[in-house]
N, C-alpha and C positions, 0 to 999 in steps of 0.2 A: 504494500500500500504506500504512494507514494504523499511526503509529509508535503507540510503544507506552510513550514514554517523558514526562513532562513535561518542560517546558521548565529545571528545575531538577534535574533529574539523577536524578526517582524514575519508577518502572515504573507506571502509573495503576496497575492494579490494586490492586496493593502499598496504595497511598494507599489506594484505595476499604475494601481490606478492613480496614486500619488506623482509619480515622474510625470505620468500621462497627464495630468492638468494641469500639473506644473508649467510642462514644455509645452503646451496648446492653449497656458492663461496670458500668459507675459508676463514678464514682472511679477512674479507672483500671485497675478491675478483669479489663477485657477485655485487658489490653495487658500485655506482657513492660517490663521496666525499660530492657534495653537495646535494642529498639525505639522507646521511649520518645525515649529518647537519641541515634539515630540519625537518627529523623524531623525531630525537633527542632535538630540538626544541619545536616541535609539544607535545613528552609528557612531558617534564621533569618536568611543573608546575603540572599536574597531578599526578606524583608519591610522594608516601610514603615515606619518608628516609627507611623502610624496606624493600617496593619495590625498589626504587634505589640500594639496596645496594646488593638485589638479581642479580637484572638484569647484575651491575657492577660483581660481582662473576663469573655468568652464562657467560658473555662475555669473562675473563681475563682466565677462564679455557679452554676456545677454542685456547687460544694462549699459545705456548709453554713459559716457567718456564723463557728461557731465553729473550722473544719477551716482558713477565711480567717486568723482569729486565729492558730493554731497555728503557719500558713505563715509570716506577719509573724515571729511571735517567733522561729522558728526561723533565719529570715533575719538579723534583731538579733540572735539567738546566732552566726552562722557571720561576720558583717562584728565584730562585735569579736574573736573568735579569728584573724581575719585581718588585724585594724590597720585597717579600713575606717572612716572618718569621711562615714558617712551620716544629716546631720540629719534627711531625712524617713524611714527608720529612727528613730531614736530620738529625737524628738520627735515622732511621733504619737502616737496614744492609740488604748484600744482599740475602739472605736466607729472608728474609721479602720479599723484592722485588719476587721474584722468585715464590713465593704462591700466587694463585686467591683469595686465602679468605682474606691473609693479606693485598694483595694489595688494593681490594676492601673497606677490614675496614680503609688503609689508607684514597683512595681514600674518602668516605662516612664520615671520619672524616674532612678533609678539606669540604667538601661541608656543615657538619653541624655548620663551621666560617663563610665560606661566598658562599654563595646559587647560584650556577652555575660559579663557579672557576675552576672548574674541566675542562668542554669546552673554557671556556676563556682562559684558561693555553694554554691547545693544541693547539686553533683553531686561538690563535694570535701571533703566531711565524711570522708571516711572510715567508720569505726567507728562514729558516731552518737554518739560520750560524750558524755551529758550531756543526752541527746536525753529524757531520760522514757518517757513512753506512747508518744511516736512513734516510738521503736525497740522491734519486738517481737524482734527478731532482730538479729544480726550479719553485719556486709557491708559492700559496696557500698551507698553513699548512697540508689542510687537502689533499691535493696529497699525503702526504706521507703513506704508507700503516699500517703502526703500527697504526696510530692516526684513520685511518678511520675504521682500526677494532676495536679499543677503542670505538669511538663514535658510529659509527655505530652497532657494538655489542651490547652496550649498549641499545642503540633503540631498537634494534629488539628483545631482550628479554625480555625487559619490555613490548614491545606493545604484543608480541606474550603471556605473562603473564595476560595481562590487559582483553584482548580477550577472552581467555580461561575464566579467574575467575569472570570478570563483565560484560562479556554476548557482544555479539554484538547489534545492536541500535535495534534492533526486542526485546530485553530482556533476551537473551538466550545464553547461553553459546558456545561458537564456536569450534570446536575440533583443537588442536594443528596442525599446518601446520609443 
């Protein structure tokens, strides 16, 4: 009987349907916040820092150069309200910010200080103050749509990578959704 479950504790399907409105919402517009958050959860102990840092790329180039910018500053806004002293934060520039690869090797560089800063940054804003354009509303962090395509991005192209290259729980590899 074949399982139903991956090797890291999600239901394939669950996954499959997940990637699948990911990459057919935009911008995370296919996906709930706290799905987002769950999925994102669910692999991040499973991945590679070179899988991570694919996944993070894969996601950051789905968003426009300037949506990339927004994501940076916002990160530079939540590590000084939290005391964080991250020079590739705040010594890049924004031509850094603006590229998926650089942002990603930023990103991937903070994560390789301290191991899931990346989701704690974003996902505990709180209320957004101070957030601008990128709070149209009040909430939860992950209401706002930049963060949930971050996160959520993120997810879905690492699970949608993991799938592919380490086989679904049968042993075999799953064709790209």
């Amino acid at each position: 009987m074949a399982r139903t479950e991956t090797d890291w504790g999600a239901r394939v399907g669950d996954v499959q349907d997940f990637i699948s409105r990911y990459m057919k919402g935009g911008q995370g517009g296919g996906i709930s916040g706290e799905e987002a958050i769950r999925h994102y959860d669910t692999i991040f102990n499973h991945l590679k820092p070179a899988e991570f840092e694919a996944a993070a790329q894969a996601a950051f180039a789905r968003m426009s150069p300037e949506q990339c910018e927004q994501l940076a500053r916002l990160l530079q806004q939540r590590a000084r309200q939290q005391e964080y002293n991250f020079p590739e934060l705040s010594e890049a520039n924004a031509e850094q910010f603006r590229d998926a690869k650089q942002l990603a090797l930023i990103v991937c560089s903070l994560e390789s200080k301290e191991r899931g800063i990346f989701r704690d940054m974003l996902v505990s804003g709180g209320d957004q103050g101070g957030m601008g354009d990128l709070a149209k509303e009040k909430g939860p962090a992950i209401r706002v749509p930049l963060i949930k395509a971050a996160i959520g991005g993120i997810a879905a192209m690492a699970l949608n990578t993991l799938i592919r290259t380490r086989g679904t729980p049968e042993g075999r590899p799953s064709e790209q959704v």
